[in-house]
C-alpha positions as CSV (number, residue, x, y, z in Angstrom):
1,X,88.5,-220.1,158.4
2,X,88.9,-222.0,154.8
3,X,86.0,-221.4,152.9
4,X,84.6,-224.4,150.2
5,X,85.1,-223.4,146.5
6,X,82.4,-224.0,144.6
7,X,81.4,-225.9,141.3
8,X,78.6,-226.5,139.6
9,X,77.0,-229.1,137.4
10,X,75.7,-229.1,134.6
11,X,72.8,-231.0,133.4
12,X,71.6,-229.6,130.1
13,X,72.5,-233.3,128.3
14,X,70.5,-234.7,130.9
15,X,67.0,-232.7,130.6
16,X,67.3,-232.8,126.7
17,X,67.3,-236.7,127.1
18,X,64.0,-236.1,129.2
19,X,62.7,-234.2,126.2
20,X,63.4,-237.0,123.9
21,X,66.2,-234.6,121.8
22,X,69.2,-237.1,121.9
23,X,70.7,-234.7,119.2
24,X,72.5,-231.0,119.6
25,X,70.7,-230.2,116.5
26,X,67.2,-230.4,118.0
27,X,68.5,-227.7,120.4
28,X,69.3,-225.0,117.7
29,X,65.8,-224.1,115.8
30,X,64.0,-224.2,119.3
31,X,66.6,-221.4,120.8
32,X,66.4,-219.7,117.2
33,X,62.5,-219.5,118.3
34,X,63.1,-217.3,121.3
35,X,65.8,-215.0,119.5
36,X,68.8,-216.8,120.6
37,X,71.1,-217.3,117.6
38,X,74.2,-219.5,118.0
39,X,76.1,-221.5,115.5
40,X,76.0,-225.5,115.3
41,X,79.5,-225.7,117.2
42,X,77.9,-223.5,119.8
43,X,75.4,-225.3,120.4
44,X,77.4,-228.5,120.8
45,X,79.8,-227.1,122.8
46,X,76.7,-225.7,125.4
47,X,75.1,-229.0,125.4
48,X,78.7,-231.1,125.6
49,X,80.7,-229.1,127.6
50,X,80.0,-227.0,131.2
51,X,79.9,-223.2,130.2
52,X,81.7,-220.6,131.7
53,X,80.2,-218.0,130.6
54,X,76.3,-217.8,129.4
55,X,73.9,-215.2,128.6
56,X,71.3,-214.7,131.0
57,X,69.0,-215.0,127.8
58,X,70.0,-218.0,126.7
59,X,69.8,-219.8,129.9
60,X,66.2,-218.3,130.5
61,X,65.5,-219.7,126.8
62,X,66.6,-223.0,127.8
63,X,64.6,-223.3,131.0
64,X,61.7,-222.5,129.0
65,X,62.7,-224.9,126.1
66,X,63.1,-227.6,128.8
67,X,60.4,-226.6,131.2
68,X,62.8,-226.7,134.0
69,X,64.0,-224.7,137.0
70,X,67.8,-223.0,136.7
71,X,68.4,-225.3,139.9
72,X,67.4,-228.6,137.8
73,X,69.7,-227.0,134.9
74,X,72.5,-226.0,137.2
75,X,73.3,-227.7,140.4
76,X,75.9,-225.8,142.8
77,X,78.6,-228.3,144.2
78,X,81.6,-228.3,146.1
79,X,84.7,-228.4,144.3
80,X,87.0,-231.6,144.5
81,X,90.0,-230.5,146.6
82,X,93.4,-231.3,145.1
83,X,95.5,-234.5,146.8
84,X,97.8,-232.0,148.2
85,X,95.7,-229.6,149.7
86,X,93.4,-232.7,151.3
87,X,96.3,-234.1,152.8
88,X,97.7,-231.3,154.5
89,X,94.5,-232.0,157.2
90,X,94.8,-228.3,159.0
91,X,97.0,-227.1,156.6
92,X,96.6,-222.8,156.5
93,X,95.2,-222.4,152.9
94,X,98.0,-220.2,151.1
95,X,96.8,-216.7,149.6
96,X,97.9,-215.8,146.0
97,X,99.1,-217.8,143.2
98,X,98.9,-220.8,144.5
99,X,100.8,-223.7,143.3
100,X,102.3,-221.4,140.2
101,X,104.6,-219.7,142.4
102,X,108.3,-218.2,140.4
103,X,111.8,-220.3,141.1
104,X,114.1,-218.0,143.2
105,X,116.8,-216.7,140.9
106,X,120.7,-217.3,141.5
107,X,122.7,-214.9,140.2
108,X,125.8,-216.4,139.3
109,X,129.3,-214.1,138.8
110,X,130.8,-213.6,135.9
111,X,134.1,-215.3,136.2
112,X,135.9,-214.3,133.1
């Protein structure tokens, strides 16, 4: 059985539009208020770009900040499947590396 891999979205830009803050720096002084401290560029890149890793802190700070649920900030999804994997209907999914896999080495004699 091939389980779904998940995703997630993530909708930060979206609820700070709702709030009227159009701007990253709008987001800063407000976390800075519940004792989150990031830089400027941290703060853009959390507003601009989906995280990978976040502190449970700040993401309870900007849940409060936004007056939001984490499920309206983060929406679990189902990750796009590549074309190859999709076309291969009933294809076996392949355990390990997956498509990095090493070139077989040939060994070649020494003819000298």
């Amino acid at each position: 059985m091939v389980s779904a891999k998940l995703d997630y979205t993530w909708n930060l830009r979206e609820l700070m539009a709702r709030q009227g803050m159009f701007q990253t720096t709008h987001l800063r002084p407000k976390l800075a208020e519940r004792g989150i401290v990031l830089s400027d560029s941290q703060v853009y890149r959390l507003v601009a770009d989906k995280p990978e890793r976040l502190s449970l802190k700040t993401l309870v700070a900007l849940v409060d900040i936004l007056g939001c649920r984490m499920e309206d900030l983060i929406e679990p999804t189902v990750a796009a499947q590549s074309r190859r994997r999709s076309a291969a209907v009933g294809a076996e999914e392949e355990a390990g590396v997956g498509d990095f896999r090493p070139r077989r080495a040939r060994i070649a004699r020494d003819r000298s």
